[in-house]
C-alpha positions in Angstrom: -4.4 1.6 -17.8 -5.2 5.2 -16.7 -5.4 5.6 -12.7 -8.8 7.4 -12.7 -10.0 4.5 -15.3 -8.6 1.6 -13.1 -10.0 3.0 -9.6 -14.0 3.3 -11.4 -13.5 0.1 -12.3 -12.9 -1.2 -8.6 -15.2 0.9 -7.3 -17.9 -0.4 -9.7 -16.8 -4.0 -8.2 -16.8 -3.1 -4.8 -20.3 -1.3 -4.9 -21.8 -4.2 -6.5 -19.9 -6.5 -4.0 -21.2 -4.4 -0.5 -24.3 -4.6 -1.7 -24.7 -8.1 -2.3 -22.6 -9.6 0.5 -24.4 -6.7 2.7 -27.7 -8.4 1.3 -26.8 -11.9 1.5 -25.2 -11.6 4.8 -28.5 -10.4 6.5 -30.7 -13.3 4.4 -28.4 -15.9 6.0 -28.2 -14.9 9.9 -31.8 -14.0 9.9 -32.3 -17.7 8.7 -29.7 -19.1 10.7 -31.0 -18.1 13.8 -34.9 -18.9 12.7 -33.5 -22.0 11.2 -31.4 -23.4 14.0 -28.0 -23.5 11.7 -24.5 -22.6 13.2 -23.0 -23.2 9.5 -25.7 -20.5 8.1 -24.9 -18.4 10.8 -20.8 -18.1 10.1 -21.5 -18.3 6.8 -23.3 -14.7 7.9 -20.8 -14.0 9.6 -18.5 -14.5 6.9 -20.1 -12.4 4.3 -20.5 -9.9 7.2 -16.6 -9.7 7.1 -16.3 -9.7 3.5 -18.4 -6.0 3.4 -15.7 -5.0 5.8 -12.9 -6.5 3.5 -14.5 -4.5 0.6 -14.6 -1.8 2.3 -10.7 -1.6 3.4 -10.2 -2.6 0.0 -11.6 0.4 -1.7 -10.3 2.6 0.6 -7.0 1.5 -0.1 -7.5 1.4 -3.8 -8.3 5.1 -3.7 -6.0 5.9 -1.5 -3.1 4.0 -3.1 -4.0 6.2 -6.8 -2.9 9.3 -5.3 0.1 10.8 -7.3 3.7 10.7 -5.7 4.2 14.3 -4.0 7.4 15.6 -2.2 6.9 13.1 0.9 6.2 10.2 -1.3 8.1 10.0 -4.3 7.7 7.0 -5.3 4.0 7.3 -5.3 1.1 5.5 -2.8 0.6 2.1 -4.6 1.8 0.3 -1.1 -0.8 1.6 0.7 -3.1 -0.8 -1.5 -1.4 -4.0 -0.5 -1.3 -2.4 3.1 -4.9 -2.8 2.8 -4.6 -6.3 1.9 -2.6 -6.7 4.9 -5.5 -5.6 7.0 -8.1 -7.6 5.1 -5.5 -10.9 5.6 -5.9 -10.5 9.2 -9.7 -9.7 9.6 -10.2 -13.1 7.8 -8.3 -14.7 10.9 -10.2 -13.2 13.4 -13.1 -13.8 11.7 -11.9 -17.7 10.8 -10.8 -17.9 15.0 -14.0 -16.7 16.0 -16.4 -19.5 13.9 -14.1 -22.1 14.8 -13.8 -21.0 18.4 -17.9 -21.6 18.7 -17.9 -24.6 16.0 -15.8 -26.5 18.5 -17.9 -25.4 21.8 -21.7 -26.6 19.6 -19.4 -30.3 18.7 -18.8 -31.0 21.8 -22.8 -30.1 23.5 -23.9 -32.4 21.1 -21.0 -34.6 21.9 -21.5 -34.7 25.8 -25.6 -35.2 24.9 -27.3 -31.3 24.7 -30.2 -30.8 22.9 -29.9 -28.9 19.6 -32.9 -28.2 17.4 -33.0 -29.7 14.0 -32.0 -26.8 11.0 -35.4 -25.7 8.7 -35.9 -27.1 5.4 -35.6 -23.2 4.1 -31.8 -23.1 5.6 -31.3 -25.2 2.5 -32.1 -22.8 -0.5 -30.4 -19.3 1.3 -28.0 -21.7 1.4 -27.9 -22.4 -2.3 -28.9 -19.8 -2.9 -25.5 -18.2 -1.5 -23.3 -20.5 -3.9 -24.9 -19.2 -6.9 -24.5 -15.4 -5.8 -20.7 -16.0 -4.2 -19.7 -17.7 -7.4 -20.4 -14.9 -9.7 -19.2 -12.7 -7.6 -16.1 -14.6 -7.5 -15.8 -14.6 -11.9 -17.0 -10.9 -11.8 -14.2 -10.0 -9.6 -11.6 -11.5 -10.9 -12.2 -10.5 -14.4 -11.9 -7.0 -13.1 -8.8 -8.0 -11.2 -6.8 -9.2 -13.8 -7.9 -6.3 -16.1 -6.9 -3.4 -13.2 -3.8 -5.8 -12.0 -5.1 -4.9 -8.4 -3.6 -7.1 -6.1 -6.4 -6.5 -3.3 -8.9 -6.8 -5.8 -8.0 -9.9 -6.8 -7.8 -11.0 -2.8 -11.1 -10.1 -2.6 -12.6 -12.2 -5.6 -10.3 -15.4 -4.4 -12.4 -14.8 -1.0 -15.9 -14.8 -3.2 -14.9 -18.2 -4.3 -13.6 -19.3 -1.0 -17.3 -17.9 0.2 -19.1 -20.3 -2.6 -17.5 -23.5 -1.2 -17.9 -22.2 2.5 -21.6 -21.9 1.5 -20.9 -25.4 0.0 -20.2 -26.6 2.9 -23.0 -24.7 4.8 -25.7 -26.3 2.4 -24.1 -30.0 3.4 -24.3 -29.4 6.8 -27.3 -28.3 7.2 -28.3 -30.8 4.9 -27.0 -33.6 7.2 -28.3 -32.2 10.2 -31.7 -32.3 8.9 -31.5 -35.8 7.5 -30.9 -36.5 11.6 -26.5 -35.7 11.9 -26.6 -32.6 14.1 -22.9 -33.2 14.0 -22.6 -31.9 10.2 -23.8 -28.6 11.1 -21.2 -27.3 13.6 -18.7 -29.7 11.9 -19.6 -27.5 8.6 -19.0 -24.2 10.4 -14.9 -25.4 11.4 -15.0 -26.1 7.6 -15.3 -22.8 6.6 -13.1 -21.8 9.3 -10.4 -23.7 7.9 -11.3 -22.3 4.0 -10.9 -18.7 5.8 -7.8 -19.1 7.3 -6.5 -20.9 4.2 -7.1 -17.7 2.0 -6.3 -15.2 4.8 -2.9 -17.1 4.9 -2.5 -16.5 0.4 -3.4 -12.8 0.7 -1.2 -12.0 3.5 2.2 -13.6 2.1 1.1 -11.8 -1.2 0.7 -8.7 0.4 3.5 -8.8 2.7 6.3 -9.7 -1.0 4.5 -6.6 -2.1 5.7 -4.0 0.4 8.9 -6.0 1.7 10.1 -5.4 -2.2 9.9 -8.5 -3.0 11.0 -9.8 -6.4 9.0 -10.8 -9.4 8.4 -14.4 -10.7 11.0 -15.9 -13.0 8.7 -15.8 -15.7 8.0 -12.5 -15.3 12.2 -11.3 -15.3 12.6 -14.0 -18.2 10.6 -12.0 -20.0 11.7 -8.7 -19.1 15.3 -9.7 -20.0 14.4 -11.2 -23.4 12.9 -8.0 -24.3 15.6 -6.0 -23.4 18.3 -8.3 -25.3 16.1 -7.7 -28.3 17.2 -4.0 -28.2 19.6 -2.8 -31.0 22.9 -1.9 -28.9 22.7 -3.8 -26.3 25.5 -6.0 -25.9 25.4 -7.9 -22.4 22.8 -7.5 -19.7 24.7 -7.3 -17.1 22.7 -7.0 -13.9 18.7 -7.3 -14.0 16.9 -6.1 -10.6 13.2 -6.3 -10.4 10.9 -5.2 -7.3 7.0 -5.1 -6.5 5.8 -2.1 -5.4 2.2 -2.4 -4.5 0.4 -3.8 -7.2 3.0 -2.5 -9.6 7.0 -3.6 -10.8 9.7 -1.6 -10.8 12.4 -2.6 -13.2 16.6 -1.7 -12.2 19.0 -2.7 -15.2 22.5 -2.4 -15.8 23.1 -2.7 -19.7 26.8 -2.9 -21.7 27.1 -1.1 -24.8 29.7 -0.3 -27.2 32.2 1.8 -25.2 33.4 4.3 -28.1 29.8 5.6 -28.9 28.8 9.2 -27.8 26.9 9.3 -24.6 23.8 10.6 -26.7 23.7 7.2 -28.1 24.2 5.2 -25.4 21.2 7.8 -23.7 19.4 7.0 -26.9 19.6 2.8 -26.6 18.8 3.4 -22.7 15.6 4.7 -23.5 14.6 2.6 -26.3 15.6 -0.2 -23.1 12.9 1.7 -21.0 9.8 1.9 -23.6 10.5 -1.6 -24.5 10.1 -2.7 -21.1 7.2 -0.5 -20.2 5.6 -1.8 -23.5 5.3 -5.0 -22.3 2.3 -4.9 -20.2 3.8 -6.1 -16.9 2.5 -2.8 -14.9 6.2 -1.5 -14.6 5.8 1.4 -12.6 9.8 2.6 -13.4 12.6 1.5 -15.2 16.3 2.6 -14.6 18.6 1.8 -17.1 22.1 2.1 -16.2 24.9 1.7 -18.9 28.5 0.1 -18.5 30.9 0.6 -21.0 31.7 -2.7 -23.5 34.8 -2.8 -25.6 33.9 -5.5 -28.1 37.0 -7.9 -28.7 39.1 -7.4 -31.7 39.1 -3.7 -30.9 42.5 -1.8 -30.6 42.9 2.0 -28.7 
């Protein structure tokens, strides 16, 4: 996919996501605090943080498309999991913070405070919320997997981590109205915990992604049975694979007949590199390095 096609098709996401976690984040801490609900309230909170996410995303989307230049030659891609770095640790905060005042409202209610009883209306912003977060969520991720962005991809796995959050909201709220005030803040550590959880994925994905991190077996399986499949290749003798950003690069050391001309051992080298780059795995580069291979039987 073309750069300038696969950046307007996250910033298309990432409008349409600002805009609705901008709108539902306002809906649900207006009605938390008029409602009396600390899980509507970091559920706010929460979509609060997920404008901010979306924003760091696209900035590091755009940012990351930028062609290589003399100081950067292997191009910007990193900069987009960099970005997903940054969002990984805004969830924590955000996760430490709602837990942090979950734990302080269980134990007022534990030592005998007064808390007021959530509003019946809590209820439908928080269903409300679940509807919007999960379609979000499949909207998002179809355009994750079709732009292979890795942040992208963070952000819709945080949309469905949202939904149950907001899950969770309407059940607490729920039970503090039916007369378990406990349920409410109890609620709020549970979408601390469902933050933290996804915080924890993105960051470790991120981090394999600028730390060069190989790919997944299936993923080299695949890229070595393609190259075998090339005419003149005789042994693969070393395969090297590394992420870089949201994209692969591919190092391979291939045997070939050693008495061939160097033109066609160039020649099966570069059928090697547009088989690999034809198979859809986002491979950013592929070296192909050649070793000489004297087939047995053969006499000087």
């Amino acid at each position: 996919m073309h750069s300038n096609e696969r950046s307007s098709i996250i910033n298309r996401v990432s409008v349409v996501s600002i805009l609705t976690n901008g709108t539902l984040s306002v809906i649900k801490l207006i009605a938390g605090v008029f409602a009396y609900s600390q899980a509507l309230i970091s559920d706010g909170v929460d979509s609060l943080a997920d404008v901010l996410m979306t924003l760091i995303v696209l900035a590091g989307v755009n940012m990351g498309k930028k062609s290589k230049d003399a100081n950067h030659p292997y191009g910007h891609e990193k900069i987009e999991s960099m970005a997903a770095i940054l969002l990984s640790s805004v969830l924590l905060v955000t996760a430490g913070g709602i837990a942090f005042k979950g734990v302080n409202s269980i134990n007022h209610i534990i030592a005998g405070g007064e808390v007021e009883t959530p509003k019946l209306y809590a209820l439908i912003v928080a269903a409300v919320s679940i509807a919007s977060k999960e379609l979000l969520y499949r909207y998002a991720k179809k355009a994750a997997k079709k732009t292979n962005s890795s942040a992208l991809m963070a952000d819709a796995w945080n949309f469905r981590t949202d939904a149950i959050a907001s899950v969770g909201s309407f059940l607490g709220v729920g039970g503090a109205i039916v007369g378990i005030p406990l349920l409410d803040p109890i609620a709020s550590l549970f979408i601390a915990v469902l933050i933290v959880r996804v915080a924890v994925k993105i960051g470790i994905t991120a981090i394999n992604e600028v730390t060069d991190h190989a790919a997944d077996d299936a993923t080299q399986q695949m890229i070595y049975d393609t190259i075998a499949m090339v005419k003149g290749v005789w042994y693969i003798d070393e395969l090297r694979t590394r992420l870089h950003g949201s994209r692969l690069c591919v190092d391979v050391d291939i045997a070939v007949d050693g008495q061939i001309s160097v033109e066609q051992a160039h020649g099966i080298a570069d059928q090697v590199s547009e088989a690999v780059y034809a198979c859809s795995l986002g491979v950013k580069q592929c070296m192909v390095h050649v070793n000489p291979y004297k087939p047995e039987g053969d006499e000087q």
